[in-house]
N, C-alpha and C positions, 0 to 999 in steps of 0.2 A: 728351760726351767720345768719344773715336775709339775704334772697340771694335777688337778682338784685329785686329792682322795676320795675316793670309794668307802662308806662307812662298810662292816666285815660280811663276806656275802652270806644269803639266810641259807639254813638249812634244808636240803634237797628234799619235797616228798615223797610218798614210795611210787607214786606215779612217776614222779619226772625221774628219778632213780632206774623205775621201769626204760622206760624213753630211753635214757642214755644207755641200758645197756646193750636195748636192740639196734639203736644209732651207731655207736661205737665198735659192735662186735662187727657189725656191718662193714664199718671204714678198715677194723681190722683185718677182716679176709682177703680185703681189696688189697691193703698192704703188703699181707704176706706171699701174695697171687703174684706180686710183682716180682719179689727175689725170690720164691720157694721153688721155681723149675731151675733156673740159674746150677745150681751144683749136680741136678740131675739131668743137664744136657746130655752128657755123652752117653750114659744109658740108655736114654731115648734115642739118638742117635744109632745106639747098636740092633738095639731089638727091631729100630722101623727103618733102618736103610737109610738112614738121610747122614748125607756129605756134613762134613767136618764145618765147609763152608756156607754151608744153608742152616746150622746149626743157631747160628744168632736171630733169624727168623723167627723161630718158637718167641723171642723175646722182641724184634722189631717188629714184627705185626699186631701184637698186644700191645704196641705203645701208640700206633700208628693207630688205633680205631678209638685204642681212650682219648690221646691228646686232642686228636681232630674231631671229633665229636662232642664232646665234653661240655663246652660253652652254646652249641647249639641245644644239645637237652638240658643245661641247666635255664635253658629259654623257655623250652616246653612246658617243664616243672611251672614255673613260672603261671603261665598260660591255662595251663589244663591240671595242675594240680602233682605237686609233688611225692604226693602219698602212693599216689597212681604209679608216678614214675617210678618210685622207691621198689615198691611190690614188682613193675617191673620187670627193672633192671635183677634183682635178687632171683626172679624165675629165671632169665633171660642165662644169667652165674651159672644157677644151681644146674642148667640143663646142659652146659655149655662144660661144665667140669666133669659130671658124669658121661658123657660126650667124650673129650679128652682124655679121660682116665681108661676108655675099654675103647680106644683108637688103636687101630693095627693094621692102618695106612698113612704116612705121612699127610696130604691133603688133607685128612681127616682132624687130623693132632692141629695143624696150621688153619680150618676151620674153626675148630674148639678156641683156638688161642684169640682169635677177631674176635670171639661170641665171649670170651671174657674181658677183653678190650672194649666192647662195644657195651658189656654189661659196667663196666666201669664207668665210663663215658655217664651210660643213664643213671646210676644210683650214686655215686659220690657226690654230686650239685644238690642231689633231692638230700641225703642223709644230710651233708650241713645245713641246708637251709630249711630241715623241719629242726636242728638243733638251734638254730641262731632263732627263728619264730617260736620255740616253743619256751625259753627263757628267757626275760626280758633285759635287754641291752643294760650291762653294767657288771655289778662281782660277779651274779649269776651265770651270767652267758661265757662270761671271763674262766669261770671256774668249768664249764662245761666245754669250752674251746682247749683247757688248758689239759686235762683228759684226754680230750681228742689228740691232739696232739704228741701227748705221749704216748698213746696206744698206739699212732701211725708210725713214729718211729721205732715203736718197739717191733710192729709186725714186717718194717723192713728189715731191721736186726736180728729178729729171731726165724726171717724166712728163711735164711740162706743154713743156718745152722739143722732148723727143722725138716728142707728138703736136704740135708744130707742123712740127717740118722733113718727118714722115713724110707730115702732110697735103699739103704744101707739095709735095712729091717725087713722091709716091706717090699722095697723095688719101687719105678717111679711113677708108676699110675696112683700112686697113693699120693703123689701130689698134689693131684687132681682131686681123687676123691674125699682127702680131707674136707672139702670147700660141702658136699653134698649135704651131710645129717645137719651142718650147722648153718646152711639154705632152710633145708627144710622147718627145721626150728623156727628162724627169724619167720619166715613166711605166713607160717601159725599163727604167732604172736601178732606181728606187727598190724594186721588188720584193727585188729581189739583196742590197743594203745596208742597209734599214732593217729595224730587229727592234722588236719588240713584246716587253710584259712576258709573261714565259712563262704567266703563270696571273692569270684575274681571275676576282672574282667579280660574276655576271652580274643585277644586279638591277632590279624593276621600273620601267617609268620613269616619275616624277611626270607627268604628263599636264596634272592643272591646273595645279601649278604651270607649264609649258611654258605652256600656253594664255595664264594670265594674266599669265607673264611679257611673251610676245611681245606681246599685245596694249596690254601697258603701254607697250614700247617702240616700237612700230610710231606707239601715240599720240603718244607725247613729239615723234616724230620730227618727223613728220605736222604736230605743234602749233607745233612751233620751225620747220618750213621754210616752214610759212603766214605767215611775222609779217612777214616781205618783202612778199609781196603784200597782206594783210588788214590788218595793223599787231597791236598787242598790246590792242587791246581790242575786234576784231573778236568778236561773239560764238562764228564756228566756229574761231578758235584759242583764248580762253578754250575752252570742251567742249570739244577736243582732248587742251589740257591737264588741264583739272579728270578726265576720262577717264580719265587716264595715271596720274593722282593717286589714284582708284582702286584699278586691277589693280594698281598698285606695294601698295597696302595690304592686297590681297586677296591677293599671290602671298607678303607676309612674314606675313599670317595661317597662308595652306596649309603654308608651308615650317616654322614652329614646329610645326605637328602633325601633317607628315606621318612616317613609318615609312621613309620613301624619299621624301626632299627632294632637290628638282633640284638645289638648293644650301641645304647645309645653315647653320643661323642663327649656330649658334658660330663657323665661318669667316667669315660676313661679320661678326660683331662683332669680329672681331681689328684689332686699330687696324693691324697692319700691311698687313692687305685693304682695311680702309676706305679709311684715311690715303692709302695706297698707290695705290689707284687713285682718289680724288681730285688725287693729282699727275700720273695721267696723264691724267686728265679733262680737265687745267686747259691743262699742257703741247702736249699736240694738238688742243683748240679753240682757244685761244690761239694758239698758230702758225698753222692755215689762218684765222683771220679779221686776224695781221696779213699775213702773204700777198696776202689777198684788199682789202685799206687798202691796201697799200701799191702794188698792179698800178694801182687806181684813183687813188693820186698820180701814178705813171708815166704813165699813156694816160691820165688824164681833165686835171690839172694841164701838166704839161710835155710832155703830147702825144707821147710817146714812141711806138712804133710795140711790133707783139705781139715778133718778133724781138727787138729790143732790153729788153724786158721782160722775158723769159728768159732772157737775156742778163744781167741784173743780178740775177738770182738762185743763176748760175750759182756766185757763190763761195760761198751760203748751204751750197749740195750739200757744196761739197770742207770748209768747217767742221764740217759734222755728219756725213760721212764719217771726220775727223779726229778727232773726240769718240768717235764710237763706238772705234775704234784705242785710244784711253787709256783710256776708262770703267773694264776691269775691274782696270787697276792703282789707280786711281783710288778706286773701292771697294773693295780689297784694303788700301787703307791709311787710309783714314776711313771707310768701313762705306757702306752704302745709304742709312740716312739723311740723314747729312752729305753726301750724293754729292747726292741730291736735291734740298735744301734750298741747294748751291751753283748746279745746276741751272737750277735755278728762279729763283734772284735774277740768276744772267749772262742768263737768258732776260727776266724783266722790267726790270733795267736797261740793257738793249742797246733794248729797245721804250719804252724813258721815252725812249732819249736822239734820237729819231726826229721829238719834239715840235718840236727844232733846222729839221727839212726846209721850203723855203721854194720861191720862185720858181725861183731858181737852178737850170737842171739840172744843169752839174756839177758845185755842190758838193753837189746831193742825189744824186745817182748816185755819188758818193765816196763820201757817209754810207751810205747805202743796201748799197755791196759791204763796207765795213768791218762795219758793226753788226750786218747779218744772218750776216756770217764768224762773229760771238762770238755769240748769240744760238745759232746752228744747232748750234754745239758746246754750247751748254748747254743746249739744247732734245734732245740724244742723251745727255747724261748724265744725263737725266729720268728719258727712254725704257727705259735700260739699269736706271737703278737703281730706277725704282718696279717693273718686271718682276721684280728680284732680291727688293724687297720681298715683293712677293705669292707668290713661289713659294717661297721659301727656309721651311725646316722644315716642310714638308708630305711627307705618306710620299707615294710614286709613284702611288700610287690617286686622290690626291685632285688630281696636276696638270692633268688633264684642267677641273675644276671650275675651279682657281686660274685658268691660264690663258685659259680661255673667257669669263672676269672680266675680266681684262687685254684679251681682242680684242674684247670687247663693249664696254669702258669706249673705247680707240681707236675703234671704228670710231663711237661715237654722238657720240664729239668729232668728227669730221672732220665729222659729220652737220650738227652744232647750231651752231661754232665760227661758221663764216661768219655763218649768216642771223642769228646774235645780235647779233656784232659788226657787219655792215653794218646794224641796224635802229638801232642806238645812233648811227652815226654819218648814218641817215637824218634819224631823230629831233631829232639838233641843227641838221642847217643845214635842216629846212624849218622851226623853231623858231624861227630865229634870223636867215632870212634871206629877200626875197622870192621870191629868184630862185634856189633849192637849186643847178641846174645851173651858176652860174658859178666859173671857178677858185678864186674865195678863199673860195665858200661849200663848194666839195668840200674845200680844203685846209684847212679850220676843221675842218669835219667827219670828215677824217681823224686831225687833233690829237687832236679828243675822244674817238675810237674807239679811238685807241692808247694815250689816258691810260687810259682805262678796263680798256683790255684789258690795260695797265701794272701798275696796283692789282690786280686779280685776280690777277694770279701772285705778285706778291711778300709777298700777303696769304695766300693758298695757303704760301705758302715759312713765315711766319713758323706758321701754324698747325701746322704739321708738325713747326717747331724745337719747338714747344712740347708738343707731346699726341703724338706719335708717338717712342714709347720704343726706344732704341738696342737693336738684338737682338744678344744673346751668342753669339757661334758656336757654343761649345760646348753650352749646352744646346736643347733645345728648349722653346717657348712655352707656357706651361698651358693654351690652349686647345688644343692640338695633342692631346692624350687624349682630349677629347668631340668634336673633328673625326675622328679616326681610327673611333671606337665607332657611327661613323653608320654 
């Protein structure tokens, strides 16, 4: 049932106006950080000597210091002050791209790339959770998440387009250097505008659990971005993940008995942290691996050029730009749950209906700008509402935790989405076919990657109708007492 309405959220002042815009351009650079080297690989590649096969590094070791790090500085924030962190992690960016951008040794380029992994890591947890503390829980925050959110997909949609013209213009250290003047900027500003919670309190910080969190995820990662090259019964991706399998068992041992857990066990059993961030688990690996199908029906199928392949993405941006714009009325009148759960079915049935895509280029390039328009708008109403999930009814102390949950669960979907999805859809056509490389063995092969990656969301969507219980505005959730007492 749709819980309580939201009366219409009040109008932004120029302060908080201020706040979002250094907040959000913030989240946007991180966005675009992600897919903006992506089209400018083999460039890099050529000018600095680096093999075809160490090529995906520039992108695995950026995922590898954000993911694994992530929820330990959103602990920090927490502890010592997010503002701190925020300031940062944006130096940490700003030096790390100017770095990368006038790199003319590999080592160098694949240092720069950890120092913006690692700059992600520390400001993404502080940037939303001085946004969730600086507006107060309800249309407000609803309407400032709903922003965030389409800004974030729009900087992963317009990075791949944007590192191609810049390459194309400029060459690709300007990939890099984009990031620097609009560091510089935020860093100015942000001192003046952004406040911190006046009084924290300052406590020790779990270490193991840190240790064998990262280690857990560092493995997962490591394990799922092998399965491309090794396959899934290579023995070093099984130990990758049996590994991972592990430190995950060892970090929810330490976190039950520690006195000062990184994250503590009654928050993650709250079905709205679980639930919650298995819908954005599902949401943003599900998008970059049909993304990543769908580039390979454009240029491998109908031979489409990289231009024109950005080009038919471009209307996905202006849909989940558009999503994000409605989200917080949207949960203002059916709740987060129902916001999700509709999310997620316009996202899985917009990728069912793609199984249509054939020889034809234009009627797949018709399908293609239509389905990802509807898809990209319910793919930000995901974004928007499983973030409301997880933060909503937490005191201010504990957003630091919530959120570092939320940029850890994103950044290991963007990590794992692809190399699952492209092993599924490698999987069938050398299964099924002699010759994997020709059109109608990729174009089979992309059917069955996108049926799959179809059922995955919409089996997400129904899990969440069922076991994830609509939350009351007005009060707060019984685990919220033994979260607080930690």
């Amino acid at each position: 049932m749709p819980t309580k309405m939201h009366p219409p959220a009040p109008a932004l002042t120029g302060r908080q106006r201020l706040i979002l815009t250094l907040l959000l351009g913030a989240q946007f650079m991180f966005a675009l950080d992600f897919s903006i080297v992506t089209v400018a690989l083999p460039a890099m590649g050529r000018d600095l000597g680096i093999a075809d096969g160490d090529l995906q590094w520039i992108i695995t070791l950026f995922a590898l210091a954000a993911a694994g790090l992530v929820l330990l500085m959103g602990r920090i924030g927490d502890y010592y002050g997010r503002k701190k962190m925020f300031l940062t992690g944006m130096a940490i960016l700003t030096i790390a791209s100017a770095v990368g951008g006038l790199a003319t040794d590999p080592s160098v380029l694949f240092a720069a790339r950890i120092g913006q992994g690692l700059a992600t890591a520390i400001t993404m947890p502080a940037a939303l959770s001085l946004l969730t503390t600086s507006f107060e829980e309800g249309p407000l925050r609803n309407k400032a998440l709903g922003l965030n959110g389409a800004l974030l997909s729009l900087g992963f949609a317009v990075g791949a387009v944007l590192g191609g013209v810049l390459t194309d213009l400029f060459g690709w250290r300007f990939t890099f250097f984009i990031n620097v003047p609009v560091g510089i900027i935020i860093l100015a500003l942000a001192p003046f505008v952004l406040h911190d919670l006046p009084a924290r309190i300052k406590q020790k910080l779990d270490v193991p659990g840190a240790i064998t969190l990262t280690l857990g995820l560092l493995t997962l990662v490591l394990g799922v971005t092998s399965v491309e090259r090794e396959g899934w019964t290579s023995p070093w991706t099984l130990g990758l993940l049996a590994a991972g399998a592990v430190a995950f068992i060892l970090f929810w041992n330490i976190e039950a008995r520690s006195s000062h857990p990184l994250a503590a066990v009654t928050i993650l059993k709250r079905p709205s942290v679980l639930l919650g961030n298995l819908g954005g688990l599902v949401t943003f690996s599900m998008e970059s691996g049909k993304v990543f199908l769908l580039t390979l029906y454009l240029q491998r199928v109908l031979e489409s050029s990289a231009f024109a392949t950005g080009l038919a993405f471009g209307v996905l941006g202006a849909g989940a730009f558009t999503g994000g714009l409605v989200a917080a009325n949207i949960i203002n009148r059916i709740g987060a749950k129902a916001t999700l759960v509709l999310g997620l079915t316009l996202q899985g049935a917009s990728t069912l209906s793609f199984l249509l895509l054939g020889m034809d280029a234009g009627i797949g390039f018709t399908h293609i700008l239509a389905a990802t328009a509807i898809g990209g708008f319910g793919h930000v109403l995901c974004i928007v509402a499983y973030t409301v999930a997880v933060t909503s009814g937490l005191p201010d102390t504990e957003q630091g935790l919530a959120t570092g949950l939320a940029g850890q669960t994103q950044q290991v979907a963007f990590t794992i989405g692809t190399p699952i999805v492209s092993a599924i859809a490698l999987a069938f056509t050398t299964g099924n076919y002699a010759d994997p490389a020709t059109a109608e063995a990729i174009l089979r092969g992309v059917h069955f990657g996108l049926l799959v990656n179809a059922l995955i969301i919409l089996a997400t969507a129904a899990l969440i109708l069922l076991f994830l219980p609509a939350r009351k505005e007005a009060a707060a959730e019984p685990e919220l007492a033994a979260a607080e007492a930690v």
